[in-house]
BAFIVO-365176 format. One record per residue (C-alpha): residue number from 0; x, z negated, y. Coordinates in steps of 0.1 Angstrom, whole numbers, plus 5000, padded with zeros to 4 digits. Last residue first. Example, Ala and Ser with C-alpha at 12.3 -4.5 7.8 and 13.67 -1.06 7.14 Angstrom:
ATOM, resi, xx, zz, yy
ATOM, 1, 5137, 4929, 4989;
ATOM, 0, 5123, 4922, 4955;
This chain:
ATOM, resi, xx, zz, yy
ATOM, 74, 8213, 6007, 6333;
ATOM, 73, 8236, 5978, 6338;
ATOM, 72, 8265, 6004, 6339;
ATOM, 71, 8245, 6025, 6371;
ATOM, 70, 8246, 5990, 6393;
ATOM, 69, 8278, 5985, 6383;
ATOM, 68, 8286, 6017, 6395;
ATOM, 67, 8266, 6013, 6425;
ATOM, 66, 8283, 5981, 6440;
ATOM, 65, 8318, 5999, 6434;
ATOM, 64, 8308, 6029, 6457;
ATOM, 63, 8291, 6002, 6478;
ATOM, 62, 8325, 5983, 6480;
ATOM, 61, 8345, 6012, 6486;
ATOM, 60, 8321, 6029, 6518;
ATOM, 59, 8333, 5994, 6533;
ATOM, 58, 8364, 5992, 6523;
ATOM, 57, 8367, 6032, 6543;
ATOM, 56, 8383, 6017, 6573;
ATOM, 55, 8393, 5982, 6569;
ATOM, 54, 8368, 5956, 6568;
ATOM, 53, 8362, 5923, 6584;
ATOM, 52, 8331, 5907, 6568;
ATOM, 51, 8296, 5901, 6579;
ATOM, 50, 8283, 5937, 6577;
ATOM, 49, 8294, 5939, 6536;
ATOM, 48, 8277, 5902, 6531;
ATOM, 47, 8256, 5916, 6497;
ATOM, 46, 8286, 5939, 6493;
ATOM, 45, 8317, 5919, 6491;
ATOM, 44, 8285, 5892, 6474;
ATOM, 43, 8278, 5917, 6446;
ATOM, 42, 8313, 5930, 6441;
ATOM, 41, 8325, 5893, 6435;
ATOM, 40, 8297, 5891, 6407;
ATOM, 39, 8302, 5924, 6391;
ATOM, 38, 8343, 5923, 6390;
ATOM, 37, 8366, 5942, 6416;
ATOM, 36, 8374, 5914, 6435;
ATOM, 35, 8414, 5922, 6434;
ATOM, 34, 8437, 5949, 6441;
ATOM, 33, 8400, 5964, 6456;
ATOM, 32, 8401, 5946, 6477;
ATOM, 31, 8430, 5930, 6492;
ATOM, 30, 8417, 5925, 6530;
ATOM, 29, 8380, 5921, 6510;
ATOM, 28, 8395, 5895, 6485;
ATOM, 27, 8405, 5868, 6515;
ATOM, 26, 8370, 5878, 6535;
ATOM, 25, 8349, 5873, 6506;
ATOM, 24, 8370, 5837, 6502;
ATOM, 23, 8366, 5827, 6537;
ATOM, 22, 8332, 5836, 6541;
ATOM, 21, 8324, 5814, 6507;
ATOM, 20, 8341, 5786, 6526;
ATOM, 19, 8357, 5760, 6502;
ATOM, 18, 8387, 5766, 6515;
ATOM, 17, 8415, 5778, 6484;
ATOM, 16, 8440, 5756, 6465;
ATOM, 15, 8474, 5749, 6476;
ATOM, 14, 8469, 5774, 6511;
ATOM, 13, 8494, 5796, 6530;
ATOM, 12, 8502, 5819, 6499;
ATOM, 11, 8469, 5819, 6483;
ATOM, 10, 8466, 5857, 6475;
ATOM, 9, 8491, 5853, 6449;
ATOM, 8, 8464, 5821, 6432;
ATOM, 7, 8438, 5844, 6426;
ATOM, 6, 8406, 5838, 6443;
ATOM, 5, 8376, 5827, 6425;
ATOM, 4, 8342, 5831, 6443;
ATOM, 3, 8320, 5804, 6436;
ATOM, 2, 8284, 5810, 6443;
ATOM, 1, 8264, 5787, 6463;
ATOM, 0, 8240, 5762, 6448;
């Protein structure tokens, strides 16, 4: 089962209800992140597919900084 990554509905300005694509909806959070996709689960897959995505200067270095906090909170 693939995980569902929920996208909120002012970042689906040209769609009614989001692709099911889980590339589409990484991809959709990471040009906003981190306005958005900031919880553990999204912050697992930004980072779990980090080299697959199109990322902005510096997202990249964000999402692991992110990835390792929640990492540190779980203990």
């Amino acid at each position: 089962m693939r995980p569902l990554i929920n996208i909120p509905k002012e970042l689906l300005w040209d769609y009614k209800e989001p692709p099911d694509n889980l590339f589409w909806r990484l991809q959709r959070i990471a040009d906003f992140f981190p306005a958005c996709g900031t919880d553990k689960e999204t912050i697992g897959l930004l980072f779990e597919h980090r080299d697959r995505l199109k990322l902005e200067q510096g997202k990249y270095r964000l999402i692991e900084l992110y990835h390792e906090v929640w990492i540190e909170r779980a203990g």
